[in-house]
N, C-alpha and C positions, 0 to 999 in steps of 0.2 A: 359522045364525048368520052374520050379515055386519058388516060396518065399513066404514066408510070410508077414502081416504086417506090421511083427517087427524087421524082417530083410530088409526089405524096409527101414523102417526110421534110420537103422542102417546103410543103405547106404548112404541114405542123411546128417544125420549127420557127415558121413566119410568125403562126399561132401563138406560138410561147413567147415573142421574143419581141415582137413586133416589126420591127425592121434591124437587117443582115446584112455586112458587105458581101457581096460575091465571093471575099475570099476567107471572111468568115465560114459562109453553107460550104465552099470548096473543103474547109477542115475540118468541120460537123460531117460532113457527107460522103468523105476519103475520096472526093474525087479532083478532076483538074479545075480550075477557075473556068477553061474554056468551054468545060461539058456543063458547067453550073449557067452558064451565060445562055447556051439552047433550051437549057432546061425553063431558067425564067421564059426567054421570048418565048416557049410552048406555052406557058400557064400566065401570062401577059395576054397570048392570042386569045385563051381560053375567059380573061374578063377577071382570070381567080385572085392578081394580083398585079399592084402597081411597082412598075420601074423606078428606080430612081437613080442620081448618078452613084456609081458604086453599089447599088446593091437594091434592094425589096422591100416590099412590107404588104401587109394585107390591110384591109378595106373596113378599118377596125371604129373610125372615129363614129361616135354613139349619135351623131345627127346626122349623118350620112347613109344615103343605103347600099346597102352592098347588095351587087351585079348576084342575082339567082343562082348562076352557076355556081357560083364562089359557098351560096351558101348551100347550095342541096351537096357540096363535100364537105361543110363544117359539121364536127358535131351529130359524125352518121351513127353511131353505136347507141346514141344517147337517146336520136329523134327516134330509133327505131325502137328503144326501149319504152319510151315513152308513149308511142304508139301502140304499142303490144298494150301496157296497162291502160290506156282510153278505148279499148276493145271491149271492155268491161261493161260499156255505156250503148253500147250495139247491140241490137237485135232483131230477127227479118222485120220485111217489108218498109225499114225506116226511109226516112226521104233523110238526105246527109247532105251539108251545107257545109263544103272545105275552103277556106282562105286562100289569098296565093301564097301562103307561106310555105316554105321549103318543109316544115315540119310536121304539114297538117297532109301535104302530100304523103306520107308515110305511113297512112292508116288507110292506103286504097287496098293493099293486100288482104289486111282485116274485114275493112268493108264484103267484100269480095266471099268471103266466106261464108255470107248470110245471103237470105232467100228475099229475091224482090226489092230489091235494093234500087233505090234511086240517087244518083250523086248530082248536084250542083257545084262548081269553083267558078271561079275569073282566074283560073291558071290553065293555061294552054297547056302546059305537058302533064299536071296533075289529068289533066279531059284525058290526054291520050292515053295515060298510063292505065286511069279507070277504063277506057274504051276497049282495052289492049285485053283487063281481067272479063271483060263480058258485060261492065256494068250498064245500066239506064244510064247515061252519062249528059248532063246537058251545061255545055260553058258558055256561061254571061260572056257578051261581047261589049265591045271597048274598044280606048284607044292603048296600046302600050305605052305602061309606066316606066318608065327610065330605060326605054328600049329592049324591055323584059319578056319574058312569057304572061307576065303579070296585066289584068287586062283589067282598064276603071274606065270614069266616065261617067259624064250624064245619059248615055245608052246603059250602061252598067247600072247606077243607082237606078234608073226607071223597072230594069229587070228584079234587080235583087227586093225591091218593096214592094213586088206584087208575088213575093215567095214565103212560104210560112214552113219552114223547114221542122222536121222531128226533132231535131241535134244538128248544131252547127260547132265546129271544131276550127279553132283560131288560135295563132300565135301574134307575136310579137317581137321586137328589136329588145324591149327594156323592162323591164319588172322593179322598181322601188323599193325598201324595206316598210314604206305605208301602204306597200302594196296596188301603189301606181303602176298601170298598164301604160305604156308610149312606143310610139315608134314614130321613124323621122318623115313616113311618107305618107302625107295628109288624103293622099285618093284613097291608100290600101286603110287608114284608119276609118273615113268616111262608108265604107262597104261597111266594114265588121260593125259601126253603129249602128247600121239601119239594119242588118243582120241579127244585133243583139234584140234590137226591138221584135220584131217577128217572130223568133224561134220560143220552140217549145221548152228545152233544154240547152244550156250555153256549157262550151268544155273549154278553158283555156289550159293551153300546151306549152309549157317553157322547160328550157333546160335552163340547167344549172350554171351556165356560163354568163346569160343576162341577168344573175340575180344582183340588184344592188345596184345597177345601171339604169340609165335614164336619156330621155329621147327627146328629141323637140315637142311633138304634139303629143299630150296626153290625151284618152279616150276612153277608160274606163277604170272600175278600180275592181279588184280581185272580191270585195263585198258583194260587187254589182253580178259575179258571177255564178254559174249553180254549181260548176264543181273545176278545178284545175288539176294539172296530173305535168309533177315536176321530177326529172331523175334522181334529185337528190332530195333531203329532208334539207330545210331552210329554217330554224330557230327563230331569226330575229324580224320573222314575218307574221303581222298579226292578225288575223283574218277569222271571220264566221262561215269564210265559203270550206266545202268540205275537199279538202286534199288529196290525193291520192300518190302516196310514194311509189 
């Protein structure tokens, strides 16, 4: 999957703005109405964003989930920096337990760097991508979650609670200022609990753009966790788990 440019900055603009007339991005973007109009139906075909009459918006409402694609382009500087510093928690022959979250995909490069490495997800392109660096790779099977890479299920929960992972690495949709963990889609929360239960070590991974937000189903609270690692510093978050900026 590729994009252009201009269809980049037509995401971030989505990003900022929430929803665009076509002839709005046309003035933001110095281009024609009519090259803006291919530009949506490419990034419409691509899942990244919905049409509407007269113009766009992204996949933004907080009980909703948004299409994979959409989010393995949101927010790429931030997941990889955050990746970089949850590196910190790696070291060889670990057995590693990745969510399907676009964010937790992010730390297979790192992974990858260490000796004997075992990876676990229910993410189909996170498998491949580890497959791809050399890793042990093994993906829970399932049914697809809102027609995702993202793979749940009572075949999945049977797998995942016969796994006792070193370090399991998880994100989420919402982060609270009580430090409420949520997100909208009750299969991908159900994994990460039985996940929390098993592992040795738990890492939650959030940027800074879900802070303060909130989700249909809550599942865990950031006390319950052994360390999180957020791109930014968050103040008005009160927490005993140990942070990592």
């Amino acid at each position: 999957m590729s994009i252009s440019k201009r269809q980049e900055e037509i995401l971030e603009l989505l990003n900022e703005h929430s929803f665009l007339t076509v002839n709005r991005i046309a003035e933001l973007t110095y281009t024609s109405p009519s090259s803006v109009r291919r530009d949506l139906t490419r990034l419409q075909g691509l899942s990244l964003i919905r049409r509407t009459h007269g113009g766009a918006s992204l996949f933004h409402a907080m009980n909703q989930a948004v299409p994979l694609n959409s989010r393995m382009l949101q927010n790429t500087a931030e997941k990889r920096q955050i990746a970089k510093k949850a590196e910190t928690f790696l070291h060889d022959g670990q057995v590693v337990m990745l969510d399907g979250s676009s964010t937790s995909g992010f730390l297979v490069p790192f992974i990858a760097k260490h000796k004997d490495m075992t990876v676990f997800t229910n993410n189909m392109l996170t498998a491949i991508n580890a497959i791809n660096y050399g890793l042990d790779t093994h993906c829970i099977g399932g049914f697809s979650v809102n027609h995702s890479a993202v793979l749940s299920g009572t075949q999945a929960y049977r797998a995942v609670a016969e796994i006792h992972p070193d370090i399991f690495f998880f994100s989420a949709k919402s982060l609270n200022r009580n430090g409420v963990i949520s997100d909208p889609v009750p299969e991908e929360n159900y994994i990460r609990t039985l996940v929390l239960a098993n592992a040795r070590f738990n890492v939650f991974l959030c940027d800074s753009e879900k802070f303060g937000t909130e989700s249909l189903y809550r599942f865990a609270t950031v006390d319950q966790i052994d360390a999180c690692v957020f791109d930014k510093p968050w103040n008005e978050l009160k927490t005993k788990c140990n942070v990592m900026l």
